[in-house]
C-alpha positions in Angstrom: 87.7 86.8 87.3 86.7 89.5 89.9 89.8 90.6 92.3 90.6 93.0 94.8 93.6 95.0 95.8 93.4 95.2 100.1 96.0 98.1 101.2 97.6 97.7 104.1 98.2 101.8 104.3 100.8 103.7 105.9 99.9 107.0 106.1 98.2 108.4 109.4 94.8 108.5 107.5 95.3 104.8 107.0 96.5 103.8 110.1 93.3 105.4 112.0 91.2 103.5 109.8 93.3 100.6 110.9 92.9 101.1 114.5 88.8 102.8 114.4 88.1 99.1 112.6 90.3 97.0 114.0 91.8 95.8 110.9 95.0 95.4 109.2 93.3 97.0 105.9 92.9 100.5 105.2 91.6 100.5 101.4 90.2 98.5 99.1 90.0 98.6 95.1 88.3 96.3 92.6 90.6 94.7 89.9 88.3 94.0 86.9 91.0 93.0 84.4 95.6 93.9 85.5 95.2 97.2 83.6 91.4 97.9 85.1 91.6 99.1 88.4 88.3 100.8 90.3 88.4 102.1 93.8 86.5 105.2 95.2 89.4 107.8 96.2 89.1 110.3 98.9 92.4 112.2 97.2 90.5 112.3 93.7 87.2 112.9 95.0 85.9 109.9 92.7 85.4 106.2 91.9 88.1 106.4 89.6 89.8 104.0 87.1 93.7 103.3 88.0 95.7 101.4 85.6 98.6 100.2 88.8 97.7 99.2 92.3 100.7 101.9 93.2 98.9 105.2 90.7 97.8 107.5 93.6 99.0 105.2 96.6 102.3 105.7 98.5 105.1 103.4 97.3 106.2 100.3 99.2 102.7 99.9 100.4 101.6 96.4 100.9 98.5 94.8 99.1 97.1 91.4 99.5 95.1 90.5 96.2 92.1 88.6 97.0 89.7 86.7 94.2 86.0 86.7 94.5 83.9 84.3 94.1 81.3 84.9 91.7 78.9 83.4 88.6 79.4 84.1 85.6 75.8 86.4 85.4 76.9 87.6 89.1 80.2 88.8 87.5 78.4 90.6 84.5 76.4 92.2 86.9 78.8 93.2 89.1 81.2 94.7 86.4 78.3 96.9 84.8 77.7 98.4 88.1 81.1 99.0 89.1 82.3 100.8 86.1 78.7 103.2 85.8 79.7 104.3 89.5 83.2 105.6 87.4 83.0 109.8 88.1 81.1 109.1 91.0 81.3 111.5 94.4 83.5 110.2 97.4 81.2 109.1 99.7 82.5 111.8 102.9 78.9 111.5 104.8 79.2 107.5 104.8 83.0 107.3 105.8 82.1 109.8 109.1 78.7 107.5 109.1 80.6 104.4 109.4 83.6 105.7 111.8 80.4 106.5 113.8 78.7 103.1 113.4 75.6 105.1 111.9 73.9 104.8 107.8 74.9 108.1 106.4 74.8 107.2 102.8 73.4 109.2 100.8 72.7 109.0 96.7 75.2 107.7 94.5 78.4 108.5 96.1 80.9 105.8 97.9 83.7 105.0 100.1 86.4 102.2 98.8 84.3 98.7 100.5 81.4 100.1 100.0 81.5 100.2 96.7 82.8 96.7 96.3 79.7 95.1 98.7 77.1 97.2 96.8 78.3 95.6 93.8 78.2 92.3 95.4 74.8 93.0 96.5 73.7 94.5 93.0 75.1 91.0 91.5 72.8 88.7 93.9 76.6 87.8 96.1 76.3 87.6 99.7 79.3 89.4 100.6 78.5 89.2 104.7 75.0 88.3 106.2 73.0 90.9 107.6 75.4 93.6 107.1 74.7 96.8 104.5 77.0 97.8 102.1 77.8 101.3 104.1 78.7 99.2 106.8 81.8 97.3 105.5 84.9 98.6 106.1 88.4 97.4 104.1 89.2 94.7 106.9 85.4 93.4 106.9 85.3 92.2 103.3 88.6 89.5 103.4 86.0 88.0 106.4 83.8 87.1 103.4 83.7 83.3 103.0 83.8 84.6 99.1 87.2 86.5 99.3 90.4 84.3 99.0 94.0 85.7 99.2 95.9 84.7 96.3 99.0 86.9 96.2 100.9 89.4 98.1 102.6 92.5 96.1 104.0 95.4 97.3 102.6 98.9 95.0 
């Protein structure tokens, strides 16, 4: 089963990401197995693998865990892709692209919900109609009629 980890952020980074999207989510990382975690990080640089929803994010942050509903293929899919993004760039044009409301993505580099909705859109998922992958912010993606909230932790 697919998941993902939606921050609720606390530092002044997150909360204008927050307010610019007019969400309660600042981040969003992909939970491929408890002790898999992939999320494209600004701090690293990198789609990185995490091993805790709390490695690299400020304590006492709360995260809503989502599933995802996906095929069995879809997931395959969506796995392979995900992990080949691993050492990829932070995707800094497509974040100041999407506070902007512009496309500024550019090769293989990627913001936290973008990678997640190209990875649904690699995997055949409609993740929300009409909308492109560099155009989904953290909030957008629990809109999906695919996302369900399943649990609420605290990293």
């Amino acid at each position: 089963m697919i998941k993902i980890a939606q921050y609720k952020g606390k530092s002044w980074v997150s909360k204008a990401i927050k307010f610019v999207t007019r969400g309660q989510y600042s981040h969003t990382a992909i939970m491929l197995a408890d002790d898999c975690i992939v999320e494209a990080w600004e701090g690293s640089n990198s789609v990185r693998v995490i091993t805790s929803l709390a490695d690299g994010h400020k304590l006492g942050t709360p995260v809503d865990i989502y599933s995802v509903r996906m095929g069995a293929e879809q997931e395959r899919v969506f796995r392979e892709f995900v992990i080949a993004q691993v050492d990829k760039k932070y995707d800094y044009w497509g974040i100041f692209g999407f506070l902007r409301r512009k496309d500024l993505q550019r090769g293989e580099s990627w913001f936290c919900s973008e990678l997640f909705a190209a990875g649904c859109e690699k995997a055949g998922v409609t993740l929300l109609k009409n909308v492109r992958p560099s155009q989904v912010s953290p909030s957008m993606v629990t809109r999906s009629p695919i996302t369900q909230l399943i649990e609420r932790r605290i990293a």
